[in-house]
Structures are given as structure tokens and as C-alpha cells.
Phi, psi and omega in degrees: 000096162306144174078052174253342179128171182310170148270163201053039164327317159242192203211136226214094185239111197246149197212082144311328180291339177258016187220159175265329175251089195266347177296293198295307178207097195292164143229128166234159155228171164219122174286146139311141186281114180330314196286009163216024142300099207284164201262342165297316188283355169271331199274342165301326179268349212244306221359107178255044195286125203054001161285301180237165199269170204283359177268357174075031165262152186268116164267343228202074199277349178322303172320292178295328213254015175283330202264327172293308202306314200298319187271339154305316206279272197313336200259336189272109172254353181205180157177166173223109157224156177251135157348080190276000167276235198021093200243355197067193178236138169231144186308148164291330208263294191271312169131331194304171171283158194233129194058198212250121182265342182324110173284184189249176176257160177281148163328163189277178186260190323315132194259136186266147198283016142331291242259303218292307211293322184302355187274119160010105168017275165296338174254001156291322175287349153276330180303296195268006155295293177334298188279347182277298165008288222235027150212028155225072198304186174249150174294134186302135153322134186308180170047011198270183185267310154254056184278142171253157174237177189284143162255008165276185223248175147291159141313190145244350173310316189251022159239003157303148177281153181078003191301321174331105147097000179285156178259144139354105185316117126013000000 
């Protein structure tokens, strides 16, 4: 159906590895896709002013994962994910659970980066693939629709006739 809008509006991030059961009890979240984001609503959300020194090393980490949670929290439109602060209770004496062990699921979205902050690890550093992606796109393909070209000259070393497969002068 033409004039709906981009495709891949969102992104579908499914982390089988972190459920024993992934048919029964799936864990996903789905992001906005970064890469149609207007860069206001991300630079708004990401603000990293004192979290790192100009060499992008983290001075200040309260700052940075503060910036994350915020930008996680605006990129996350559904998810089924669990708490991962949520750790239970166990006997002291045998290590086993003790009571009802069920972690809980996170709310439903829209989320505050509270909410943001509770998520696992792994999906969070999947989350921030996504998002590194999609501001170091991979160089367009030849012949592709968004290939750029140089605005400098050729060389003439690789544009000469016959420059090809030539050795090097003597």
C-alpha cells in the first residue's frame, strides 16, 4: 500500500537466550528504529554533558547511564521483558529458593528511564548496537540509491589509462 510511511518502522529484538523456554516465554523488546529518528528527539533524550571527557571516556558514570536509561526508555515501544533487579530470595542454609521465585515483568510501555534502567544487560548493549548502527551507517554499495560521491578530484595514479594491475615506476 503506497504512501504509508518508512518501512521498518520499528525493530523486533528477540533475546532467546535469556528464557529457558522461548515458544512459552518469549523475551523481546521492539525499538524505534534509530535510523528515522529526527536527531532532535534523540539529542534530547541522550544529553551526555559531563559524563565524558572529549576522548568519549566516561568521567561521570551516574551521567552517562542516566542518558542511556532516558534514551532507552524514548527507543523502547513494547516489550515483554523481566525485571532483572528483581533477584529473589534463597535459603541460607541449602542456596535453594525459598518461596515464590517468579520474576516479575516490566510495565507495560510507555516507559520512564526508571523502568528503562531495570532491563538486563544484554539487552541493553543490544538496544545499543542498534542505535551505534544507525549513526555509523555501512558504506552504500555500488550502484545503490545512496551511494555518495566524492567531491575531490580523482586520483590520476588509479585513473589513468592502463593504471590498473601497472607496477610502480622504477
Amino acid at each position: 500500500m503506497p504512501g504509508t510511511g518508512y518501512s521498518r518502522k520499528v525493530i523486533k529484538l528477540t533475546f532467546d537466550d535469556l528464557t529457558d523456554d522461548p515458544q512459552a516465554d518469549p523475551v523481546w523488546v521492539i525499538i524505534r528504529n534509530p535510523r528515522l529518528m529526527p536527531a532532535k528527539e534523540i539529542t534530547s533524550a541522550s544529553d551526555t554533558s559531563g559524563a565524558y571527557d572529549e576522548n568519549g571516556k566516561i568521567i561521570d558514570r551516574a551521567k552517562a547511564e542516566e542518558a542511556t536509561d532516558k534514551l532507552i526508555a524514548r527507543l523502547v515501544v513494547a516489550a515483554r521483558v523481566y525485571d532483572a533487579t528483581a533477584v529473589g530470595t534463597y535459603d541460607p542454609l541449602t542456596g535453594e529458593p525459598a518461596g515464590d521465585d517468579a520474576q516479575p515483568l516490566l510495565p507495560p510501555t510507555p516507559w520512564e528511564p526508571e523502568i528503562a534502567a531495570k532491563l538486563p544487560l544484554g539487552i541493553r548493549v543490544r538496544i545499543a548496537e542498534e542505535f551505534t548502527a544507525a549513526q555509523n551507517p555501512p558504506k552504500a554499495q555500488e550502484g545503490s540509491s545512496t551511494q555518495t560521491t566524492s567531491s575531490s578530484s580523482p586520483s590520476p595514479s588509479t585513473t589513468a589509462p592502463g593504471a590498473e594491475g601497472q607496477s610502480p615506476p622504477s
